[in-house]
PyMOL Python script that loads the backbone (N, CA, C, O; Angstrom):
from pymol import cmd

cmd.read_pdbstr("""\
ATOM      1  N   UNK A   1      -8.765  17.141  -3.961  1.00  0.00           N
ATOM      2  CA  UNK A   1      -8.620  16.805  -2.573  1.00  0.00           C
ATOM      3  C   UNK A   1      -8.313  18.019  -1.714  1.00  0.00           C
ATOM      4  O   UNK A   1      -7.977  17.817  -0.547  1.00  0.00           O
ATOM      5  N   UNK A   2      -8.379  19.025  -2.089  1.00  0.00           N
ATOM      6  CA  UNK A   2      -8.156  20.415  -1.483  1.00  0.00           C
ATOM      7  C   UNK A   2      -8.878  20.526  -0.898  1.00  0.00           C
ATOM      8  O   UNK A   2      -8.442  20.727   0.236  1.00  0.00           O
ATOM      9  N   UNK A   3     -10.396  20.529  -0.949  1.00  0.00           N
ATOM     10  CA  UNK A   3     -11.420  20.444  -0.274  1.00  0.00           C
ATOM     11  C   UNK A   3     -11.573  19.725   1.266  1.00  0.00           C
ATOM     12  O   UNK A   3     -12.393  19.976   2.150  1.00  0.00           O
ATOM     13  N   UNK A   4     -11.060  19.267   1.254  1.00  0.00           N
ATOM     14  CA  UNK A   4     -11.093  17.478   2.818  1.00  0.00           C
ATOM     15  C   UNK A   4     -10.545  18.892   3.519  1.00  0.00           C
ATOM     16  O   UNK A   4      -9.956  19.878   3.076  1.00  0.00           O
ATOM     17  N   UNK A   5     -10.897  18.606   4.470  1.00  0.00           N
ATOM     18  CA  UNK A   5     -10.563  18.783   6.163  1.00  0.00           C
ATOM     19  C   UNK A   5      -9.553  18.725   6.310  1.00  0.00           C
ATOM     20  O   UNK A   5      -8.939  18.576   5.253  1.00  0.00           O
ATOM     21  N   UNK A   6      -8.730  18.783   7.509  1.00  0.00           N
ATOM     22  CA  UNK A   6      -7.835  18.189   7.915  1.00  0.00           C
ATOM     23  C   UNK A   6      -8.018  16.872   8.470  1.00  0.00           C
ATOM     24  O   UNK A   6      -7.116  16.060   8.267  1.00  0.00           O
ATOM     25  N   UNK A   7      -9.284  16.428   9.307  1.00  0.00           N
ATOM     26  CA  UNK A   7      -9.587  15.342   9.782  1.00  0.00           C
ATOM     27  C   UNK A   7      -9.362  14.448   9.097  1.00  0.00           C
ATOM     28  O   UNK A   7      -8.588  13.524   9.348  1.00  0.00           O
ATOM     29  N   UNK A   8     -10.224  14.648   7.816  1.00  0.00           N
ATOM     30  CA  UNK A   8     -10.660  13.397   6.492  1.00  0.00           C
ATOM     31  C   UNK A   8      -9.318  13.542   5.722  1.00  0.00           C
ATOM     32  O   UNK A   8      -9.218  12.651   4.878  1.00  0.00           O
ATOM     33  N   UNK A   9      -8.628  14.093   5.740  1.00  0.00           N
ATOM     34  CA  UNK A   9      -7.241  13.900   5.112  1.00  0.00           C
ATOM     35  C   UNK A   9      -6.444  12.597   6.164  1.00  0.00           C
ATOM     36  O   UNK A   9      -5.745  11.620   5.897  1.00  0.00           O
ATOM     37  N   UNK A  10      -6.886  13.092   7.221  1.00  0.00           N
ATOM     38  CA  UNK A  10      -6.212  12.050   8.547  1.00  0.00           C
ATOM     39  C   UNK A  10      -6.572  10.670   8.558  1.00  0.00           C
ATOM     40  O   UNK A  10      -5.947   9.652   8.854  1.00  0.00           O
ATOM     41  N   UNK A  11      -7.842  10.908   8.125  1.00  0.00           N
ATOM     42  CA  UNK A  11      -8.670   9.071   7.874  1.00  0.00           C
ATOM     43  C   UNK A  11      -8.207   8.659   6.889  1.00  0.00           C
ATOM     44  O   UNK A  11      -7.792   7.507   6.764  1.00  0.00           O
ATOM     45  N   UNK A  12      -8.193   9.579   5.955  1.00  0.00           N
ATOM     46  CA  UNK A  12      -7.677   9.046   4.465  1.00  0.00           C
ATOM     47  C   UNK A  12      -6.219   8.075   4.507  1.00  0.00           C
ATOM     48  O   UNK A  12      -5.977   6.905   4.210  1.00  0.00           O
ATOM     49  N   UNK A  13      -5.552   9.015   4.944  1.00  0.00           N
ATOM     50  CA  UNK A  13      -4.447   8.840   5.057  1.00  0.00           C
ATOM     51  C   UNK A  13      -3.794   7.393   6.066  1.00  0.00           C
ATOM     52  O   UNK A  13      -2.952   6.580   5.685  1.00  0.00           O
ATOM     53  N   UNK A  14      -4.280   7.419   6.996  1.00  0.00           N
ATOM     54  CA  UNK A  14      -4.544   5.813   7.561  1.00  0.00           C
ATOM     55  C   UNK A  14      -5.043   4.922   6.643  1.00  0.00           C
ATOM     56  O   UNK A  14      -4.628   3.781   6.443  1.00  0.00           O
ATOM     57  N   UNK A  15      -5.868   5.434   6.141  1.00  0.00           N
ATOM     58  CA  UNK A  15      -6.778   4.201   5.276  1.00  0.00           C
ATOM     59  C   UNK A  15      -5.953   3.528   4.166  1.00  0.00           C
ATOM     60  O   UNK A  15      -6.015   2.327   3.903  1.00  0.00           O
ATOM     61  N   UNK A  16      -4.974   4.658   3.386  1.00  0.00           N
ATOM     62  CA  UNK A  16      -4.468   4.469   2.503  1.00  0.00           C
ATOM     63  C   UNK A  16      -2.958   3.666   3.692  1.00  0.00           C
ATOM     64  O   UNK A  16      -3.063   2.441   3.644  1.00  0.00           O
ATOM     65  N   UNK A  17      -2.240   3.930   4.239  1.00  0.00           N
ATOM     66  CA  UNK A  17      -1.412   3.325   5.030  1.00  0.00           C
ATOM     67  C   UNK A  17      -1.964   1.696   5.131  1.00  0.00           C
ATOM     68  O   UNK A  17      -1.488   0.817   4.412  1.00  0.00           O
ATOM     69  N   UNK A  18      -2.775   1.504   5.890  1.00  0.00           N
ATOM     70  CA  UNK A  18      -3.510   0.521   6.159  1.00  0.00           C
ATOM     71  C   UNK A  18      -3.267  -0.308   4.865  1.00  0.00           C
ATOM     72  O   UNK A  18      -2.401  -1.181   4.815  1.00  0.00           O
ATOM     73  N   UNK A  19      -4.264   0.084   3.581  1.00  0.00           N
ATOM     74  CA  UNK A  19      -4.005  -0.906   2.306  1.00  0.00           C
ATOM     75  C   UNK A  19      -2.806  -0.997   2.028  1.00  0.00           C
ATOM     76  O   UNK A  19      -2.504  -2.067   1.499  1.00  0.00           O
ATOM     77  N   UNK A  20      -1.583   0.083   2.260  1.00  0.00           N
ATOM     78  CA  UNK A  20      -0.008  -0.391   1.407  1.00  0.00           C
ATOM     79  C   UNK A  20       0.368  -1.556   2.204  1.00  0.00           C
ATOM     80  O   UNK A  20       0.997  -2.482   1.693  1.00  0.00           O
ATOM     81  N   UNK A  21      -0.131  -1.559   3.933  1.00  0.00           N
ATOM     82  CA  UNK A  21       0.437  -3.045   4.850  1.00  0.00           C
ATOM     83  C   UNK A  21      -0.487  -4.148   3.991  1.00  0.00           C
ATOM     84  O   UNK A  21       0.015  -5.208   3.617  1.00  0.00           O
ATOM     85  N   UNK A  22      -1.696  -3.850   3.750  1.00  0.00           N
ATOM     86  CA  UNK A  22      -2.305  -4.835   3.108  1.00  0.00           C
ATOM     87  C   UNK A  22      -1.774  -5.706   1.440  1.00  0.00           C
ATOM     88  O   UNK A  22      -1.918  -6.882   1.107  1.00  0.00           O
ATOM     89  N   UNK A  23      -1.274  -4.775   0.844  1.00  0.00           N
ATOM     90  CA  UNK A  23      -0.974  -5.135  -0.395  1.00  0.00           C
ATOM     91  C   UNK A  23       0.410  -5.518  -0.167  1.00  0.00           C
ATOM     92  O   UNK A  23       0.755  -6.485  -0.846  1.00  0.00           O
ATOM     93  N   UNK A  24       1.453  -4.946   0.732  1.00  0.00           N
ATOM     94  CA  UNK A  24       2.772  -5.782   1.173  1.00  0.00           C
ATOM     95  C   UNK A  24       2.545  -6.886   1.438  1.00  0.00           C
ATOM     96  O   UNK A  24       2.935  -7.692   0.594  1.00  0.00           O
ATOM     97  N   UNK A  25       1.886  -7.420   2.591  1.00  0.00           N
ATOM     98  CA  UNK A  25       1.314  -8.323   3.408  1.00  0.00           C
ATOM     99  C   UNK A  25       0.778  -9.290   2.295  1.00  0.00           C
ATOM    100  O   UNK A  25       1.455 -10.314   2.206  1.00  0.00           O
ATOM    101  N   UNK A  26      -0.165  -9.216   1.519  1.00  0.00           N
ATOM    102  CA  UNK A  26      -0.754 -10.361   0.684  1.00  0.00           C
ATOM    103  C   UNK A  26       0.041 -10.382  -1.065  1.00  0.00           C
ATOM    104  O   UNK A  26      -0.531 -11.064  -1.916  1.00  0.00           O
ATOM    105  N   UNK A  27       1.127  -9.731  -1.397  1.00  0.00           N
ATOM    106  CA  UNK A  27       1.410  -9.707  -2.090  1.00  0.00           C
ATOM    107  C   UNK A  27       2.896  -9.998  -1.941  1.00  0.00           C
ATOM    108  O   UNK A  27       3.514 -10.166  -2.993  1.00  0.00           O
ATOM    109  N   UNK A  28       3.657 -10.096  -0.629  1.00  0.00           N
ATOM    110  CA  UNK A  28       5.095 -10.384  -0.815  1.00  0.00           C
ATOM    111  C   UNK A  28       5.338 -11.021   0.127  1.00  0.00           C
ATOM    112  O   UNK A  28       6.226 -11.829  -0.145  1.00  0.00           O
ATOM    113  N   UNK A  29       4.807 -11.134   1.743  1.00  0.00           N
ATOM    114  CA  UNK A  29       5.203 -12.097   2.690  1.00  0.00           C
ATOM    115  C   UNK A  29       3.895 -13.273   2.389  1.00  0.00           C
ATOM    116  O   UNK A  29       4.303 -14.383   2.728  1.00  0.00           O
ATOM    117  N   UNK A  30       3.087 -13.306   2.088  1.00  0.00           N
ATOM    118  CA  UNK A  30       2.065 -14.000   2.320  1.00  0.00           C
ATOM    119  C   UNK A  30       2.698 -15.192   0.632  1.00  0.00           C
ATOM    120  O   UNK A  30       2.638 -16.417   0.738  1.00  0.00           O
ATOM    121  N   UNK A  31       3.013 -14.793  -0.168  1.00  0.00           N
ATOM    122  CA  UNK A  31       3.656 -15.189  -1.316  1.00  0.00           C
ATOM    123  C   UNK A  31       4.545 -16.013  -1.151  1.00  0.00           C
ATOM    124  O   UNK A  31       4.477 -17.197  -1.481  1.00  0.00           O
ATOM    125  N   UNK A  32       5.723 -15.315  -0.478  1.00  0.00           N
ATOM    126  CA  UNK A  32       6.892 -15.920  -0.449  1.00  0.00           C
ATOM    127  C   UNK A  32       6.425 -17.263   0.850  1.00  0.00           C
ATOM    128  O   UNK A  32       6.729 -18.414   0.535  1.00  0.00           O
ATOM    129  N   UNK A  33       5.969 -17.125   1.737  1.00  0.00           N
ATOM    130  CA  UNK A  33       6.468 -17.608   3.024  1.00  0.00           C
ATOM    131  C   UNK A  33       5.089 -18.458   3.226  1.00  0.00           C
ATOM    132  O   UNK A  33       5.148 -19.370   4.051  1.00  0.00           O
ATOM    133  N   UNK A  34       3.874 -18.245   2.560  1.00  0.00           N
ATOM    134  CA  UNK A  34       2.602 -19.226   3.715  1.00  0.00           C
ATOM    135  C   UNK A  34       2.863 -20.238   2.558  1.00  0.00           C
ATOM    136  O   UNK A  34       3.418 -21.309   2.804  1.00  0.00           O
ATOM    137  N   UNK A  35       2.462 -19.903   1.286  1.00  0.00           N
ATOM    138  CA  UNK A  35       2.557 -21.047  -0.303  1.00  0.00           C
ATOM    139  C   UNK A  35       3.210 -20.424  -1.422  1.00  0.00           C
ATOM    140  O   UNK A  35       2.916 -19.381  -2.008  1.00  0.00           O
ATOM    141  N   UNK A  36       4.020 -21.131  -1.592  1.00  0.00           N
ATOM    142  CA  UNK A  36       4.978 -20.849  -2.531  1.00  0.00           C
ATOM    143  C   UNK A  36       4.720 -21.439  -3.657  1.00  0.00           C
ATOM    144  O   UNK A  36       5.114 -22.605  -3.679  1.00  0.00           O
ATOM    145  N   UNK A  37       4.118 -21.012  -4.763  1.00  0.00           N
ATOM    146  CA  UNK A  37       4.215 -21.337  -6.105  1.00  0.00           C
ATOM    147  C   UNK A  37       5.075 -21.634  -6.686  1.00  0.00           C
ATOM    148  O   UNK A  37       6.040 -22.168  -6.139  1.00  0.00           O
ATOM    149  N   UNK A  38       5.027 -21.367  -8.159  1.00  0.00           N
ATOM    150  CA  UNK A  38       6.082 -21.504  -9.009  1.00  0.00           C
ATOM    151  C   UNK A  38       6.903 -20.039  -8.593  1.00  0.00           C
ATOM    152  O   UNK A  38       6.334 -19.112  -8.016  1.00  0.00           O
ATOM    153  N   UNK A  39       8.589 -20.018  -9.070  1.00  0.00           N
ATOM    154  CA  UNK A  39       8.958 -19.239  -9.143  1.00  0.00           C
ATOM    155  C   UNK A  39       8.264 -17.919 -10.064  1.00  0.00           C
ATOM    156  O   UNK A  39       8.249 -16.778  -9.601  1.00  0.00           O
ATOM    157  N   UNK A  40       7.845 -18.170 -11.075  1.00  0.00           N
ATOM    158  CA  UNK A  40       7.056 -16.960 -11.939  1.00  0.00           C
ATOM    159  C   UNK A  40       6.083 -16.452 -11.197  1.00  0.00           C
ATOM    160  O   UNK A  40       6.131 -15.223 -11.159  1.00  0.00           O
ATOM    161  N   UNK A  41       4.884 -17.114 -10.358  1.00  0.00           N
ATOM    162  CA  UNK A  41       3.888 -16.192  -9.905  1.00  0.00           C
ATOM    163  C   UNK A  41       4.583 -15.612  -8.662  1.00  0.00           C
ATOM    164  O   UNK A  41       4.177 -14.546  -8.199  1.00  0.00           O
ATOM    165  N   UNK A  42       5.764 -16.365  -8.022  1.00  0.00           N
ATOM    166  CA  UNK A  42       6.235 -15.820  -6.367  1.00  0.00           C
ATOM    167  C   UNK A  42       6.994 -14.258  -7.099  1.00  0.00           C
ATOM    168  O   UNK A  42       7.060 -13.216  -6.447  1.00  0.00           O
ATOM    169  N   UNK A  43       7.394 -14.360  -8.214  1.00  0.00           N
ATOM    170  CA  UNK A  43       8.547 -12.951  -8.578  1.00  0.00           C
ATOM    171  C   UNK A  43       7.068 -11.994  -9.286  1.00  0.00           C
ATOM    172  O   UNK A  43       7.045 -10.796  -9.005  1.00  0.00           O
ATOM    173  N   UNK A  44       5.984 -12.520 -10.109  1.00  0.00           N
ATOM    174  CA  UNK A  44       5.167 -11.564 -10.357  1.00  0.00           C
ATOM    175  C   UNK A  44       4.193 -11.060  -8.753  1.00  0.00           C
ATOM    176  O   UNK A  44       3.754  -9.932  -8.527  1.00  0.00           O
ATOM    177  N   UNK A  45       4.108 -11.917  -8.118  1.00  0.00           N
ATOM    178  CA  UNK A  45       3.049 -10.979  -7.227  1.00  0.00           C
ATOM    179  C   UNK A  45       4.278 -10.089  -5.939  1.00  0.00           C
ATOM    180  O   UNK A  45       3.854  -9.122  -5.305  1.00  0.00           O
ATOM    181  N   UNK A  46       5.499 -10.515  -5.768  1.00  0.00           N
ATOM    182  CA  UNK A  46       6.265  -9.599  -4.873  1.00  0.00           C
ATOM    183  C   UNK A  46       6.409  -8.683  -5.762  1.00  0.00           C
ATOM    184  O   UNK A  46       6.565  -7.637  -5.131  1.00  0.00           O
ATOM    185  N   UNK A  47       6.452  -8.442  -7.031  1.00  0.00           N
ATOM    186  CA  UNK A  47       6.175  -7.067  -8.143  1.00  0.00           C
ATOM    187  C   UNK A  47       5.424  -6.474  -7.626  1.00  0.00           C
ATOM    188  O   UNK A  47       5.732  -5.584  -6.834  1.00  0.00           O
ATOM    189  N   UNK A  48       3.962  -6.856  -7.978  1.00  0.00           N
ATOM    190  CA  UNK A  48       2.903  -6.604  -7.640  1.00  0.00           C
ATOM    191  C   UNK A  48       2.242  -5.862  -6.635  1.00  0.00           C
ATOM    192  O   UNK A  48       1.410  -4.955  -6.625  1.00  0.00           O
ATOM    193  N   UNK A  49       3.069  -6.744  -5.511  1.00  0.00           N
ATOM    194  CA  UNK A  49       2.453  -6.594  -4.094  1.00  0.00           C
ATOM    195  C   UNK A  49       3.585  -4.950  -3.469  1.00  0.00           C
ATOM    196  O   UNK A  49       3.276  -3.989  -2.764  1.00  0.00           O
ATOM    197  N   UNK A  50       4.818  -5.312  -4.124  1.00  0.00           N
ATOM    198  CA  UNK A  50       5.730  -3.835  -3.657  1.00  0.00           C
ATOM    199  C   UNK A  50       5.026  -2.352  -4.335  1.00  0.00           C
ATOM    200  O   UNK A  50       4.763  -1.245  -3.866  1.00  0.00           O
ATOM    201  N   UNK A  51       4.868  -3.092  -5.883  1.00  0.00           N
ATOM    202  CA  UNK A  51       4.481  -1.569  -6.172  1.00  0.00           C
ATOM    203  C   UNK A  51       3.009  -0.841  -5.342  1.00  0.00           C
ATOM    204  O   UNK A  51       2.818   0.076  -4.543  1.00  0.00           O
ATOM    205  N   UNK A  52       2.263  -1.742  -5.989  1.00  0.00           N
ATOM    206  CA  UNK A  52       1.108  -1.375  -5.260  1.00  0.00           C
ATOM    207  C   UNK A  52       1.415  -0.660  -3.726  1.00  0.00           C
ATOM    208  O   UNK A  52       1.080   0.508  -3.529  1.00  0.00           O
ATOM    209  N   UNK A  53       1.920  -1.277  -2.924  1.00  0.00           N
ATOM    210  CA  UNK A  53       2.365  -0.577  -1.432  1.00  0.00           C
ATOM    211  C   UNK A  53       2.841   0.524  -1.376  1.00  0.00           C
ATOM    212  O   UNK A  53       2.518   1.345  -0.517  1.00  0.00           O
ATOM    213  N   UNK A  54       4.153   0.837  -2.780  1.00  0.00           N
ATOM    214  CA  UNK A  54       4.430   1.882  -2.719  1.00  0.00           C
ATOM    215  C   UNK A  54       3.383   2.746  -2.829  1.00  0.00           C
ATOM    216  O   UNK A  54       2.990   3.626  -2.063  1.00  0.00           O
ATOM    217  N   UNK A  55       2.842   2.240  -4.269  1.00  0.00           N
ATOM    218  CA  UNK A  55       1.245   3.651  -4.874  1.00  0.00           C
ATOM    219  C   UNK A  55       0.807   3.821  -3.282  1.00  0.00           C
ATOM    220  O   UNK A  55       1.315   4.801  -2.736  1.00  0.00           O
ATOM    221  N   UNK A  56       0.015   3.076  -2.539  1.00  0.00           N
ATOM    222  CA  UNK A  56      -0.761   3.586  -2.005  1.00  0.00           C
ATOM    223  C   UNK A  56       0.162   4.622  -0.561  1.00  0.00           C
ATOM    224  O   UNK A  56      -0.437   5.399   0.183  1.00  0.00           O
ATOM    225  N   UNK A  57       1.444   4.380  -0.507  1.00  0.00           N
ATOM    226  CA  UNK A  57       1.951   4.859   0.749  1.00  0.00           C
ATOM    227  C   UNK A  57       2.305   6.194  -0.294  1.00  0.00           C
ATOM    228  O   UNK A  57       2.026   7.161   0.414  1.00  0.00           O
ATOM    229  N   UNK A  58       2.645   6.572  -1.247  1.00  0.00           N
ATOM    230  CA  UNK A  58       2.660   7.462  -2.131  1.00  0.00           C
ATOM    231  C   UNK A  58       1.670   8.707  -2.185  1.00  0.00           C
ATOM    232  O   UNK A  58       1.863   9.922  -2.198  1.00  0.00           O
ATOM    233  N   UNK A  59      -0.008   7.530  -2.225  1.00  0.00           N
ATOM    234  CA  UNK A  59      -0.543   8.835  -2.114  1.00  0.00           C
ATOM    235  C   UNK A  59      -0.980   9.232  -0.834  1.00  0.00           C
ATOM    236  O   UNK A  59      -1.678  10.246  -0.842  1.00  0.00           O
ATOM    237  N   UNK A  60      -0.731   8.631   0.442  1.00  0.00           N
ATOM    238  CA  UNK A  60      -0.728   8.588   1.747  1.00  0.00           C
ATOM    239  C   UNK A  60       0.331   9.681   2.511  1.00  0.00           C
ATOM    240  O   UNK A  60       0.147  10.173   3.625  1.00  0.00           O
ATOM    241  N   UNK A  61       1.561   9.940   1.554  1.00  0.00           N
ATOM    242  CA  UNK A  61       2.444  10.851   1.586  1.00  0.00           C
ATOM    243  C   UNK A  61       2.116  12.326   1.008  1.00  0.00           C
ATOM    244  O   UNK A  61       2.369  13.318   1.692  1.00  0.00           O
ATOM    245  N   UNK A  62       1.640  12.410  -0.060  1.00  0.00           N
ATOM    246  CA  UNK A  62       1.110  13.295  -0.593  1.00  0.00           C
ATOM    247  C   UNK A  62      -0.349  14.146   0.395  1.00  0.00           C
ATOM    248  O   UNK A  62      -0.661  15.328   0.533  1.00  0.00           O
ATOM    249  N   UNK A  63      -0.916  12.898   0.897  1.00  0.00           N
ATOM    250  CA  UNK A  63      -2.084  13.965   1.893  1.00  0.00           C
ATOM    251  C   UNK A  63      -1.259  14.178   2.568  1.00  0.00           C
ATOM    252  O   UNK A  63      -1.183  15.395   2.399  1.00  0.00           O
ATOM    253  N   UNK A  64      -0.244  13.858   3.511  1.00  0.00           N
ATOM    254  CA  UNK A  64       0.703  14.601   4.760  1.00  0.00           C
ATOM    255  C   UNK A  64       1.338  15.602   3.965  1.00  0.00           C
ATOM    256  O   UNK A  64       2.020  16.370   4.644  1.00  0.00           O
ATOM    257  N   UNK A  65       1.331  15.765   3.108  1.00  0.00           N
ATOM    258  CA  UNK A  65       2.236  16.943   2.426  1.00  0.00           C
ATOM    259  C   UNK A  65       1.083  18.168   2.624  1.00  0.00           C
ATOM    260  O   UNK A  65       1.442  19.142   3.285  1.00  0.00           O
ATOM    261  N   UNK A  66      -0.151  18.154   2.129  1.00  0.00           N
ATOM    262  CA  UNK A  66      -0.795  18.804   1.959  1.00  0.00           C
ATOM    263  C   UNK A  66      -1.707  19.560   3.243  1.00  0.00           C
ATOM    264  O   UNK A  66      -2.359  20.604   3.253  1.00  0.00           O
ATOM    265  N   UNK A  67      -1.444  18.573   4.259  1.00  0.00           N
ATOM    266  CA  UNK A  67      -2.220  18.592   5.424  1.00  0.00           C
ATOM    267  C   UNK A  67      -1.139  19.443   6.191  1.00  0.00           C
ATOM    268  O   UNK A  67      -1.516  19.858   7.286  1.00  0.00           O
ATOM    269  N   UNK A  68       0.041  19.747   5.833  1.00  0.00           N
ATOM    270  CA  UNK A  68       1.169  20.572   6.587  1.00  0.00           C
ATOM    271  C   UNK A  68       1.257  22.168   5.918  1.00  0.00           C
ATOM    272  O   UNK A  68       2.071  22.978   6.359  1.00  0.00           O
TER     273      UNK A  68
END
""", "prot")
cmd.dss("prot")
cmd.show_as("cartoon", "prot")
cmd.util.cbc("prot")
cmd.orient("prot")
């Protein structure tokens, strides 16, 4: 990723922002609060849905690191 621009680091980097709201969003409020399953799938997908958000705000952090 050394290669990218600064621009395309900038898109990237939204893009990847964008999916961590997405994977929060359908993996821990959308879980808990629109249909609530069983307790086992509501505690596996807020797993799910946090880590994932983190990964992607993770590597969303990492292009701002690089882009500075």
């Amino acid at each position: 990723m050394n290669n990218l621009s600064n621009f395309r680091r900038r898109v990237l980097r939204d893009f990847l922002t964008t999916i961590a709201s997405g994977w929060f969003v359908a993996g821990v409020v959308s879980t808990v609060f629109v249909h609530p399953g069983s307790i086992v799938d509501v505690i596996f997908n807020v797993i799910i849905g946090t880590v994932l958000a983190y990964l992607s705000l993770q590597m969303a952090f990492s292009l701002e690191e690089k882009n500075k």
